[in-house]
C-alpha positions as CSV (number, residue, x, y, z in Angstrom):
1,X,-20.4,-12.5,7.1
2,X,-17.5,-12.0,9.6
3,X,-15.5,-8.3,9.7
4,X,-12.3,-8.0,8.2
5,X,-11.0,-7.4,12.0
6,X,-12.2,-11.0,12.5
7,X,-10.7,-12.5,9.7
8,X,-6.9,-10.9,8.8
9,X,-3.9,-12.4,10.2
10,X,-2.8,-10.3,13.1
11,X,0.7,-11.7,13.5
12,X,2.4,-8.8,11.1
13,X,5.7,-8.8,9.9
14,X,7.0,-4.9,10.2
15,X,9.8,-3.2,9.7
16,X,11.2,0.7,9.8
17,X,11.8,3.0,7.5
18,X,15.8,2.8,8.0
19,X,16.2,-1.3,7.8
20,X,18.3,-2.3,5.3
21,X,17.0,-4.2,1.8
22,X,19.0,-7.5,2.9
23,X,17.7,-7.1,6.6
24,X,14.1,-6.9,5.2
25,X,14.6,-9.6,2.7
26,X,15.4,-12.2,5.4
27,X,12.6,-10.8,7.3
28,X,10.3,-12.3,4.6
29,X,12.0,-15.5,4.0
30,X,12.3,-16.3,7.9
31,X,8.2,-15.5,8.0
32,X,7.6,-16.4,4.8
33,X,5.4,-13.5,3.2
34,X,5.6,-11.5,0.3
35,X,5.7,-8.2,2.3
36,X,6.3,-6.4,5.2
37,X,4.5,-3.1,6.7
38,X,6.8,-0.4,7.6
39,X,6.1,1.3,10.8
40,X,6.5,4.2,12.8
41,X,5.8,4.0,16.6
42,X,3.6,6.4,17.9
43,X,2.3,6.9,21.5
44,X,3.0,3.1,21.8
45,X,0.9,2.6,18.8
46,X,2.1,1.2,15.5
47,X,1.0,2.8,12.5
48,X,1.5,1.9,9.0
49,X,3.4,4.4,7.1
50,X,4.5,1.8,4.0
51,X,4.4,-1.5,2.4
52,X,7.6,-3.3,1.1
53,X,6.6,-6.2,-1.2
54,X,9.0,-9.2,-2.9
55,X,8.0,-6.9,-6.2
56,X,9.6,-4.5,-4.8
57,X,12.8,-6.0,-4.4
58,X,12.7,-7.6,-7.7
59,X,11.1,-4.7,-10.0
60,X,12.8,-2.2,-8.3
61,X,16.2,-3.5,-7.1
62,X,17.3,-6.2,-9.6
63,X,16.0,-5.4,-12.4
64,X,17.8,-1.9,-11.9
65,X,20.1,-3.3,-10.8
66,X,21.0,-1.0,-7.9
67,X,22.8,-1.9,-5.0
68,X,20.9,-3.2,-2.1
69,X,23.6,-2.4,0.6
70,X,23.0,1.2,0.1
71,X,19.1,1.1,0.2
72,X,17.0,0.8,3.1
73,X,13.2,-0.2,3.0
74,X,12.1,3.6,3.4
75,X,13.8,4.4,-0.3
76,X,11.7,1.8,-1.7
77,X,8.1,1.2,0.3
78,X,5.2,2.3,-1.5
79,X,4.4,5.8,0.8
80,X,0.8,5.7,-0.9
81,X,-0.8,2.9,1.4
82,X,-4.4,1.7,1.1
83,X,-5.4,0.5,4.5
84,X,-8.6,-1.0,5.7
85,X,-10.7,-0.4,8.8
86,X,-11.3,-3.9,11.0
87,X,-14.6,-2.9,11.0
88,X,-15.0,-3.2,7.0
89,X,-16.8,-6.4,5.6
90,X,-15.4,-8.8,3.2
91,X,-17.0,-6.9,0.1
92,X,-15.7,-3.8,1.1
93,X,-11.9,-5.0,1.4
94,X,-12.3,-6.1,-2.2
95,X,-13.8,-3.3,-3.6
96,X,-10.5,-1.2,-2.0
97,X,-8.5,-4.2,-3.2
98,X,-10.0,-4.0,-7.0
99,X,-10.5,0.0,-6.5
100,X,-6.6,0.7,-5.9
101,X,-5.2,-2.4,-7.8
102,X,-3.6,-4.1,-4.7
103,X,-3.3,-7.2,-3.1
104,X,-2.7,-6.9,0.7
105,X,-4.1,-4.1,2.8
106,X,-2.7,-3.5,6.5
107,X,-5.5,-3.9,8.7
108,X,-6.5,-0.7,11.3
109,X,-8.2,0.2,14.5
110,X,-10.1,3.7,15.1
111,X,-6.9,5.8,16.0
112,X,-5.1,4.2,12.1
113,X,-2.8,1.9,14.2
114,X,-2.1,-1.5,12.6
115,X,-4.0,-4.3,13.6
116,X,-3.5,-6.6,11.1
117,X,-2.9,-8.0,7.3
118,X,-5.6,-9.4,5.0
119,X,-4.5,-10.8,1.6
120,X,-6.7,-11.6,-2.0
121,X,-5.8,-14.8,-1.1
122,X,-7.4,-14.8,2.5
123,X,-10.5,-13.5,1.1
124,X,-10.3,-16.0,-1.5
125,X,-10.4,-18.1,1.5
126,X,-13.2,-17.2,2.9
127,X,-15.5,-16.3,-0.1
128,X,-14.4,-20.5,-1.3
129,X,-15.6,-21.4,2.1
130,X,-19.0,-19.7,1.5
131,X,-19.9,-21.1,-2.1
132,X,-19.4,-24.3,-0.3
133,X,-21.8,-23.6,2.0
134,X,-24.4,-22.6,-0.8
135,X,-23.4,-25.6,-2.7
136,X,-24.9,-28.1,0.4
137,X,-28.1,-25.7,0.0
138,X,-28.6,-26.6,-3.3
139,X,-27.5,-30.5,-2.5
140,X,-30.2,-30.5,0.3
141,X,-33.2,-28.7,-1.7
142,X,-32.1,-32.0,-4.6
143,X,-32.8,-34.7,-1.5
144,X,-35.8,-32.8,0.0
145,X,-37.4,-32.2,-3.3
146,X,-36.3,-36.0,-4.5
147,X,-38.1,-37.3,-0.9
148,X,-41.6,-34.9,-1.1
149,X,-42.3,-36.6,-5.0
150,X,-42.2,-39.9,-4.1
């Protein structure tokens, strides 16, 4: 099975600490995605310092209903970010997932620098796509076995 370096989306939508709640909002709707990693340059390097998520917005904006022009994506972000190395396997990246309750982990090189996003419902992708491929195993053992007794 492929590494999750070979199978996240690399095109990431990020932000910094100090962009604004309405800024980061629009952000997601222009790219359409449910969150955004917050970034700090360093060396020329991104690295992932946060994740801002639609829940965030909604559980922690609107329903206390605080004011979003005062706020900036670095009072909000979840600071306690689960990453995953692109070297990682599929099973791995859910067992983080499942391990630290989470649906989207910012993808990383060797030095932590972002590389990339993977999602539950990329790997959800990809584990679909291999049942289907034991499902034609099963399909051509029926016709093999079906030919030999005759």
């Amino acid at each position: 099975m492929a590494t999750i370096g070979e199978l996240c989306n690399r095109e990431v939508v990020v932000a910094s600490a100090d962009t604004t709640i309405t800024a980061a909002a629009k952000l997601m709707r222009h790219h359409h995605v449910g969150c955004i990693v917050v970034v700090e340059e360093s060396g020329g390097a991104r690295m992932p310092v946060g994740i801002f998520t639609d829940r965030d917005i909604v559980l922690e904006i609107c329903a206390m209903e605080l004011d979003q022009d005062l706020l900036t994506v670095g009072d909000i972000m979840s600071r306690d970010l689960v990453t995953v190395r692109e070297s990682e396997g599929v099973l791995e990246a859910m067992e983080i997932m499942r391990y630290k309750g989470v649906r989207r982990l910012p993808v990383v090189g060797a030095e932590g620098q972002l590389t990339g996003i993977i999602s539950v419902d990329d790997l959800i992708d990809v584990v679909a796509e291999e049942l289907g491929e034991l499902t034609k195993v099963l399909a051509r053992e029926q016709a093999r076995e079906a030919v030999a007794r005759k």
